[in-house]
LUMVO-65485 format. One record per atom (N, C-alpha, C, O): x, y, z. Coordinates in steps of 0.001 Angstrom, whole numbers, plus 500000, padded with zeros to 6 digits. Example, Ala and Ser with C-alpha at 12.3 -4.5 7.8 and 13.67 -1.06 7.14 Angstrom:
2
513190494310507800512300495500507800513200496700507800514236496681508465512850497750507080513670498940507140512900500030507870513409501138508039
This chain:
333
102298786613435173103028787342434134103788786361433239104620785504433535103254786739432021104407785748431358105815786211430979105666787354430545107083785887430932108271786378430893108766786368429648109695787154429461108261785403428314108382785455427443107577784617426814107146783507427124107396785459425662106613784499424575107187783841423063107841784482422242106930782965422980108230781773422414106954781573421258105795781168421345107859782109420078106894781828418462107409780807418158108620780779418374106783779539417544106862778443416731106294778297415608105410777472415378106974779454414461106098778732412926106252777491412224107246777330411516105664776885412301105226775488411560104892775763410045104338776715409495105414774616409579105015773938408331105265772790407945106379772480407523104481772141408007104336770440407643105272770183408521106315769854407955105376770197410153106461770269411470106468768743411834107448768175412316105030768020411495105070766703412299105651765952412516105299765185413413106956765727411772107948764379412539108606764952413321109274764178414006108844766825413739109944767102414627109334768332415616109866768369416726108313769318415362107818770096416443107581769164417510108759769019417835106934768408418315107075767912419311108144768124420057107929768794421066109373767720419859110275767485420760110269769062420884110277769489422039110253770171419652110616771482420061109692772051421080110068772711422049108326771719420765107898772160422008107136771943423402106330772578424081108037770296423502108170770092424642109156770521425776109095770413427001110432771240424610111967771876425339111056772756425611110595772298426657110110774318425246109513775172425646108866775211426896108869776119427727107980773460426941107386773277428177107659773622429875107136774047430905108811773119429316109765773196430697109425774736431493109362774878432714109229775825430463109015777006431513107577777327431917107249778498432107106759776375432046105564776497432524104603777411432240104068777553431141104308778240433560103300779247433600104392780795433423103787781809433771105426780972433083106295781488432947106905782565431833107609783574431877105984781481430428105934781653429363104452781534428716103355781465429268104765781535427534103363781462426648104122780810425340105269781163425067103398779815424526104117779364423281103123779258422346102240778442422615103033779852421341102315780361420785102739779636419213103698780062418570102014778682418807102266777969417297102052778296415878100908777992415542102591778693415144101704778731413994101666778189412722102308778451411705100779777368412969100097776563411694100289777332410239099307778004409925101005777340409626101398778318408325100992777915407306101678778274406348099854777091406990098878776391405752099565775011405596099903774566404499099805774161407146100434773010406955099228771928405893098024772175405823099779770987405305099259769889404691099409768995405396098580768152405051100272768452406625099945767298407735099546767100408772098343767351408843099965766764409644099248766773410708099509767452412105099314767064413257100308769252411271100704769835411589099822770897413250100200771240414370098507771028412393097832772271412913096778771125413789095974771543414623096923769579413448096037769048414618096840768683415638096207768443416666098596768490415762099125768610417076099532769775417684100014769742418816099362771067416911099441772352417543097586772634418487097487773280419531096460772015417815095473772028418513095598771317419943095164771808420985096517769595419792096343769284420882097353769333421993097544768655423003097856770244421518099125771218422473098106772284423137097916772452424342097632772814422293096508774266423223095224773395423965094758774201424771094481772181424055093369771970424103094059771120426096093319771135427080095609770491426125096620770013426887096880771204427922096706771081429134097204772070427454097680773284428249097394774481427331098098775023426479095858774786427860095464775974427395096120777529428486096241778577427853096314777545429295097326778902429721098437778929429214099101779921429514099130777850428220100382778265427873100526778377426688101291779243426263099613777268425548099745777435423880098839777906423457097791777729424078098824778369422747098461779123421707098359778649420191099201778957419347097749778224420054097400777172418252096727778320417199095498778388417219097469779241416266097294779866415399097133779421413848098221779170413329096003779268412992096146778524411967096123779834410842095388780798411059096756779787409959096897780534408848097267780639407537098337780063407338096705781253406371097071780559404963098466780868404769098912781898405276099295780016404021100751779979403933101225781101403546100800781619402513102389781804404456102693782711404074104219782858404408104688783995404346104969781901404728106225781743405100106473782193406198105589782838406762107765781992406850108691781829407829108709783206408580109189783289409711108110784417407844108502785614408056106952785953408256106710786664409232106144785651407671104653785781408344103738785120409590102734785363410260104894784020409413104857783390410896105382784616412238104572784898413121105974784881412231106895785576413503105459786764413241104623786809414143105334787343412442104305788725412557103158788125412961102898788295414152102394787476412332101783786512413321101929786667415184101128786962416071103228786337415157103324785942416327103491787359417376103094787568418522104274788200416394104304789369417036102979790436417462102994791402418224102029789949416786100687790505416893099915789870418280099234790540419056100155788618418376099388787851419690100020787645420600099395787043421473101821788047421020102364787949422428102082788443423134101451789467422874102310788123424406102204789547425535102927789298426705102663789660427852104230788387426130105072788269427031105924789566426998105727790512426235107186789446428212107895790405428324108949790603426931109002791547426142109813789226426974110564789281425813109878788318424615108806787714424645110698788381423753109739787803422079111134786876421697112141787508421379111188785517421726111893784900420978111234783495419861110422782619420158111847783699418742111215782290418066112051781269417850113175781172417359111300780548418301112489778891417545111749778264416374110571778257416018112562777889416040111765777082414401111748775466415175112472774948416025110342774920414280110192773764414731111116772342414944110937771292415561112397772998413931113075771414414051114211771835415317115093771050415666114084772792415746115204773217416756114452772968418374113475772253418596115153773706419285114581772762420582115564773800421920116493774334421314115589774029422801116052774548424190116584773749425140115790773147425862117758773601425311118490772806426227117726773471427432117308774581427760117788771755428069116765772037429227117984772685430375118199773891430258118517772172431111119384772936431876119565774423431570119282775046432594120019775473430309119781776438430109118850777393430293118811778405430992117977776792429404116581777076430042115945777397430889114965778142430866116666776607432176116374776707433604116689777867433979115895778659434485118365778169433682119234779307434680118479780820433760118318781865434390118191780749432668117685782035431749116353782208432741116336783308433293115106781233433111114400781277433549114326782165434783113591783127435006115423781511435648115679782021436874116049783226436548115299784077437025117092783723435793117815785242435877116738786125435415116730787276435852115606785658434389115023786833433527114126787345434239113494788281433749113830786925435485113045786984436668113339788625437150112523789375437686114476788867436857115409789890438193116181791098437387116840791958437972115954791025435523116479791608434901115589792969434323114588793369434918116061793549433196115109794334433075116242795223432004117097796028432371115940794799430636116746794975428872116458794723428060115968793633427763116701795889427182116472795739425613116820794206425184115990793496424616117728793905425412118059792418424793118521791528425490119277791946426367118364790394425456118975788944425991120151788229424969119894787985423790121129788009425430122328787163424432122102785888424958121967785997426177122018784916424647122939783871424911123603782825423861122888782815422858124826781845423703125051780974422899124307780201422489123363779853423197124524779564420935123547778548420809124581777663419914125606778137419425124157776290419768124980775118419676124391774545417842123269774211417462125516774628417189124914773706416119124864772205416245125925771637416505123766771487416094124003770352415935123209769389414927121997769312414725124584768478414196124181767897412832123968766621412816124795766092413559122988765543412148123010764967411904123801763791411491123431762618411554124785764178411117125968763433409945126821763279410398127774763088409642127098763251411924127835762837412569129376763691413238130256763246413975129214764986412639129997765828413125129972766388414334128838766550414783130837766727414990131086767071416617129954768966416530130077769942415790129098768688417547128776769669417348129314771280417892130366771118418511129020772374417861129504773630417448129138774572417763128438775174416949129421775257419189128907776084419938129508777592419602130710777772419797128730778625419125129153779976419150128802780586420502127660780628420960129894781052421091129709781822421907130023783078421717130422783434420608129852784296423144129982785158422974130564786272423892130635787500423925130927785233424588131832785463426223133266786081425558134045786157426508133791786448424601134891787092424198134029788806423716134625789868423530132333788539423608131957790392423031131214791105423829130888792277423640130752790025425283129929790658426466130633790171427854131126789081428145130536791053428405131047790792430001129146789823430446127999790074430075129605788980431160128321788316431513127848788852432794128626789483433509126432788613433189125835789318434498125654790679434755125592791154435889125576791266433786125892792965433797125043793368432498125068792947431342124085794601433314123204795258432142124417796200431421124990797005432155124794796117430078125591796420429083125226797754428244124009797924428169125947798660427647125460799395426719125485799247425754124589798416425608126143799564424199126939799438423549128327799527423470129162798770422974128470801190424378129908800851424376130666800063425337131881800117425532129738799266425960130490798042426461131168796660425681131920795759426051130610796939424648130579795483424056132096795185423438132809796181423319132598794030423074133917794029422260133564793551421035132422793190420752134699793528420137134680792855418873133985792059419008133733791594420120133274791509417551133131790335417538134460789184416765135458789858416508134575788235416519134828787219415827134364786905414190133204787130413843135272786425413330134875786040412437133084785255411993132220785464411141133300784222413270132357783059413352131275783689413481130274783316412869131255785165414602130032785653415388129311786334414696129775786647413599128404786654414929127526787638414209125822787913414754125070786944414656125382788930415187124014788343415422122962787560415078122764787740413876122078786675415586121005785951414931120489785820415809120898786133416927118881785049415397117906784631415338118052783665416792117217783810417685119136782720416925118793782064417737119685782569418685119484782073419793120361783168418657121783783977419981120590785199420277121009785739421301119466785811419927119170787166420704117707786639420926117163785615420512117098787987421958115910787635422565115427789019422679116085789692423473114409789648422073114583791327422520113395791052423260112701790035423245113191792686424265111739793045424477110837792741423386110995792517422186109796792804424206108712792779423152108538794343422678108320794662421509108662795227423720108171796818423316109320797405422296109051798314421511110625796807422376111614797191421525111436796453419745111924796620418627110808795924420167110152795023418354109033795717417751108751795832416558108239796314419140107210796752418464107061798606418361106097799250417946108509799163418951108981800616418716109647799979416715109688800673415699109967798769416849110849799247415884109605798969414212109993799394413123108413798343414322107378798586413282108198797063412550109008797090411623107712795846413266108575794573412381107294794002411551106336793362411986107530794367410422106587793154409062107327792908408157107750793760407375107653791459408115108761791026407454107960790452406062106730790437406123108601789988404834108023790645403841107384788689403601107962787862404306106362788220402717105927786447402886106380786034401998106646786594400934106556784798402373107320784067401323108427784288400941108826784285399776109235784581402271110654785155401398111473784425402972111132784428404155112551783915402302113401782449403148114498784001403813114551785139403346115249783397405050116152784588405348115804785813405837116439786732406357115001785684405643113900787244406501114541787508407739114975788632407990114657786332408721115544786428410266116576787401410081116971787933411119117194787822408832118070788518409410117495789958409211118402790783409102116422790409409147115870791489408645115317791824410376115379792843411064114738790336410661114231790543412033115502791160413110115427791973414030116308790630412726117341791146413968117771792201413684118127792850414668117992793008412086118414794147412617117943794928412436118722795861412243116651795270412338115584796440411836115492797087413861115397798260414222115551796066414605115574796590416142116521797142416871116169797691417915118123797132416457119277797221416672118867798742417470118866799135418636118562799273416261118525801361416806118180801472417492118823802296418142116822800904418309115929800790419172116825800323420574116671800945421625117535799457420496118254799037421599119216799307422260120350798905421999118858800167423401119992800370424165120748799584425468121565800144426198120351798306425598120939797411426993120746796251426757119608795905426439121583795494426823122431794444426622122072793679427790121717794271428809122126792485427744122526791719429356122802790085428045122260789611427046123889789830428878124557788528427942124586787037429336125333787312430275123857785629429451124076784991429610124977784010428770124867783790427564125961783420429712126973782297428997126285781142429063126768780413429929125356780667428511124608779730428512124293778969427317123775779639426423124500777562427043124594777425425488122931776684425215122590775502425158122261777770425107120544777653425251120467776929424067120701775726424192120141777427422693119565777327421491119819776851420755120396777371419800119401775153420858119860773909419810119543774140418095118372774018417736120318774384417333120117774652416238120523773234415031121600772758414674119404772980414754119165771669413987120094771624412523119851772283411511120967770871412676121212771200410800121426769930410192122442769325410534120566769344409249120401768144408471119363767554407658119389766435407146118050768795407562117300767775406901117558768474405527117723769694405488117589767764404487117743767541403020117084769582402602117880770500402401116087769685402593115338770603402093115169771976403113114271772812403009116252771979404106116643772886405052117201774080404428118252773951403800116461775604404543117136776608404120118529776720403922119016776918402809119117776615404847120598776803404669121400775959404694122379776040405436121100774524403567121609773628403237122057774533401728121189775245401223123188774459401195123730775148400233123143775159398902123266776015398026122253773686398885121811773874396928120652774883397310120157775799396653120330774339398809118675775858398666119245777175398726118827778172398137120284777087399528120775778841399331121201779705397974121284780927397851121536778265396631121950778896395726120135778972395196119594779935394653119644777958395475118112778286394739117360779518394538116880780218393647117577779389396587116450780952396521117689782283396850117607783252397605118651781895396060119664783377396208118794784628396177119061785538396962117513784771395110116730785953394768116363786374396100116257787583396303116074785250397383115387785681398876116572786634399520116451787683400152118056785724399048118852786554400109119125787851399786119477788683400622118866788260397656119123788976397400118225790195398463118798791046399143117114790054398402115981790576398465116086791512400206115739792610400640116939789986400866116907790386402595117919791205402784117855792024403700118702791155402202120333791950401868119925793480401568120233794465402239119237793434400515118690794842400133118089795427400892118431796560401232117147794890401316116464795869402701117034796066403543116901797112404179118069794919403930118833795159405420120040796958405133120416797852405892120186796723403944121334797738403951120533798584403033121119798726401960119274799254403097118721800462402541117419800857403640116346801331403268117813800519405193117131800180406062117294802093406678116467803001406761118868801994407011119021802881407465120178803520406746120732802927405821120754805333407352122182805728407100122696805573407931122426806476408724123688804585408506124330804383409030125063805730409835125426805854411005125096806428408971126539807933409635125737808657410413126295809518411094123961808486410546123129808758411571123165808607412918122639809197413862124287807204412736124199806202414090125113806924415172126225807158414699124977807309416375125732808129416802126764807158417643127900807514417955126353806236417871126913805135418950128130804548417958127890803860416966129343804895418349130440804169417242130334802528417042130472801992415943130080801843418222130218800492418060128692800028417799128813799044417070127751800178417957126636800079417616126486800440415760125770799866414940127305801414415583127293801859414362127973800594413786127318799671413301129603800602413881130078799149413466129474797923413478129125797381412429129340797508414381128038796130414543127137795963412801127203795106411920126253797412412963125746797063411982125941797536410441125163797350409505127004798097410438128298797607409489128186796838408844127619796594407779129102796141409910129113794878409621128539793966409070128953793127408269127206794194409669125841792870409563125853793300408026126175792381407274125568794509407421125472794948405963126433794279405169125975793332404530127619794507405036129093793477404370128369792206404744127696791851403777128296791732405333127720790282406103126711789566404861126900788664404045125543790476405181124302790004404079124666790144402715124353789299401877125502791473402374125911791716401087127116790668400168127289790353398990127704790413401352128077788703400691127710787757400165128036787176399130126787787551401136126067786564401024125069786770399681124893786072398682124761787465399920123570788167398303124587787656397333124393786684396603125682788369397366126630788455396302126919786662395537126572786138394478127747786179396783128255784920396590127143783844396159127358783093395208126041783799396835124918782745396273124522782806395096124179781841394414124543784156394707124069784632393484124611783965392333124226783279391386126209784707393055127216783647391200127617782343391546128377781827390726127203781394392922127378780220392825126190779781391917126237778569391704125222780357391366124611779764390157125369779090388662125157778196387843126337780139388933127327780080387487126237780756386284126648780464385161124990781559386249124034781509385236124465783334385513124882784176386308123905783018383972123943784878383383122848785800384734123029786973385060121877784974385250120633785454385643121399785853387627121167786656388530122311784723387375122685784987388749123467786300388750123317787067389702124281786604387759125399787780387499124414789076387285124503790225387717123896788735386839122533790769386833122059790437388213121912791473388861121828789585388749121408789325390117121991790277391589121506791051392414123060789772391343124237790581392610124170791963392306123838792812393132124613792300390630124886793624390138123444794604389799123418795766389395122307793705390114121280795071390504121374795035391792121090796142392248121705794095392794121811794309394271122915795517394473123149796199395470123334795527393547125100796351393936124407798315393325124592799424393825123863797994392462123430799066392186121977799974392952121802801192392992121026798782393536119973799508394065120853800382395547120856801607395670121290799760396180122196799929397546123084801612397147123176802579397904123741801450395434124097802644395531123304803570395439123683804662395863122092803463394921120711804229394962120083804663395674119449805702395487120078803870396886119136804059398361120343804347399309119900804544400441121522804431399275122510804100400751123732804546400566124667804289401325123843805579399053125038805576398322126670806113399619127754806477399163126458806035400703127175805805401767127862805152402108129085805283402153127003804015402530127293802516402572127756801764401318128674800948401404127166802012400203127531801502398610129097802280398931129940801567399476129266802924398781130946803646398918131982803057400001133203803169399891131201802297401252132468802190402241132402800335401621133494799773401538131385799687401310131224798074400899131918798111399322132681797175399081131767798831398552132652798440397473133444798605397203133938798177396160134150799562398291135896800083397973136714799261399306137717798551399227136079799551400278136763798991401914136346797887402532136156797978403745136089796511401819135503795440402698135510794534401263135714794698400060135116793378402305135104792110401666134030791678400203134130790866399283133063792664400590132114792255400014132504792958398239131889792846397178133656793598398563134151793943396910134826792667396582134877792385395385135196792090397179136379791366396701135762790459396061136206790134394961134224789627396745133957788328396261132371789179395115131245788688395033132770790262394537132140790762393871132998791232392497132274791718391628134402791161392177135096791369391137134500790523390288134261789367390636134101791108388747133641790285387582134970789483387139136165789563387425134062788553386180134363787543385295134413786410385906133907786047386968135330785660384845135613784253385546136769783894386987136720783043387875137874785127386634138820785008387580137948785262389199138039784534390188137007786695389028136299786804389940135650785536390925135730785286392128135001784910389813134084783723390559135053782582391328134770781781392219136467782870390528136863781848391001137223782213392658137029781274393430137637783265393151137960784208394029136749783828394899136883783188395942135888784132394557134561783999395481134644782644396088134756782256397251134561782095395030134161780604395387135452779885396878135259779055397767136282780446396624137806780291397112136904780794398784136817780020399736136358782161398776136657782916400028135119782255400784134999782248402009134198781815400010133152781055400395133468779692401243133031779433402365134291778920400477134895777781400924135547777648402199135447776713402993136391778951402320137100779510403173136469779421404450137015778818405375134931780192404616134250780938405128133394779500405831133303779342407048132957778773405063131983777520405465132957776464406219132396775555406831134398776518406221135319775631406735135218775869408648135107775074409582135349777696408537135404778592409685134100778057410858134206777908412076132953777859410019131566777586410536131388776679409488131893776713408366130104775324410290130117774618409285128558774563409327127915773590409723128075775648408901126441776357409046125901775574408240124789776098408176125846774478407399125285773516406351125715772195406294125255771432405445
């Protein structure tokens, strides 16, 4: 049985997939790791071949015309058949000790979702930066929702802190849209509804890489492809009606995550300083009242995401202020 199946989309990966999925190795016959070649130009899709040709019961070498970061995972979600579904991106990697104890526990468990911490670590010489989550889950204990506590400023769900079933990804219908950067957060919460049990290891598993030059969420690319976050923002918060949600804290959670993305849409947008960025946010602000006019009512009167959305110049300056603020808190770039 495999216990999980571990997606790796690639693109042009060769100076750094290796090490990522040799951290994977470690769980043997346990797992399945499954690569995908995303229309690399190096010598991407011939060391994902000689990863599967090395250990054919465990990889999986998928080659496919480029379709981004988000056609990778569907990809991947189409050929698992492990129990749970997690992806790491190629420049990231699995603390081996972690690894181990998740190994051992996932053996004996049986939940919608897996938590555990994951560690930023940078290049440039900064101390690296562990989010945990031992202040919003009791650890060792299958959880509900209304078990859970606040979160934290810092916290928030992602990509590399969760691990769902596989059957809970594939109740929830995931095709994330190609070529579009930021999609991960579409992945995490399109499954939320779907999930009812929790189980949280304190384990700081999921090495999260931050330093190479042309890295999504290095800040000049976030102001670049603002149109992606616009794009992930919008779907995330015209996904569902929230006042549907019957679970109060489950409901909050993803709240939250909405203000969250809608910031972010917002703020990248007018860190352009360009006319194109300002119709940018403000058709984001308007489709949301169109599709969600709910949510458009509790985000532009009761939350943050009005504030770093006030026009003009005084506005931007405001933004820019609460952005600064915000990247000091976490130093995600």
């Amino acid at each position: 049985m495999k216990y999980i199946s571990f997606v790796v989309p690639c693109y042009n990966s060769e100076e750094y997939m290796e090490k990522c999925i040799d951290s994977l190795l470690i769980g043997k016959e346990d797992v399945e790791i499954i690569i995908i070649d995303d229309g690399s130009k190096d010598k991407t899709g011939k060391i994902a071949d000689r990863y599967q040709k090395k250990y054919p019961t465990i990889v999986k070498a998928i080659h496919q015309e480029n379709g981004g970061h988000g056609a990778g995972i569907n990809t991947g979600l189409k050929h698992a058949t492990g129990k749970y579904f997690k992806v790491v991106d190629s420049d990231d990697w699995l603390d081996e000790k972690a690894y181990k104890k998740l190994l051992k526990e996932i053996k004996h468990i049986d939940t919608d979702l897996v938590v555990c911490n994951y560690v930023y670590t940078y290049t440039d010489g900064r101390k690296e930066q562990t989010i945990s989550f031992v202040n919003v889950y009791e650890e060792g204990k299958v959880l509900t929702w209304n078990d859970i506590h606040r979160f934290k400023l810092t916290q928030y769900p992602s990509l590399h802190s969760m691990m769902y079933k596989k059957s809970v990804l594939d109740k929830s219908n995931i095709d994330l849209p190609k070529h579009v950067f930021y999609e991960d957060n579409l992945f995490i919460y399109l499954p939320l509804v779907n999930t009812n049990t929790i189980y949280y290891l304190n384990l700081d598993l999921y090495r999260y890489y931050i330093g190479r030059a042309d890295q999504s969420v290095q800040e000049t690319q976030l102001i670049k492809r603002s149109s992606h976050q616009v794009l992930v923002s919008e779907k995330v918060c015209t996904a569902y009606d929230l006042t549907e949600i019957k679970n109060k804290k489950l409901r909050r959670l993803m709240t939250r995550e909405c203000i969250f993305l809608m910031c972010l849409g917002v703020v990248f947008s007018r860190l352009s300083f360009t006319k194109e960025g300002e119709k940018q946010y403000k058709d984001l602000w308007k489709s949301v009242k169109e599709k969600n006019p709910k949510l458009y009512h509790r985000m532009r009167y009761f939350s943050i995401a009005a504030f770093v959305s006030v026009p003009g110049k005084i506005g931007r300056f405001m933004m820019k202020i609460g952005y600064r603020f915000a990247h000091s808190l976490v130093n995600f770039n």
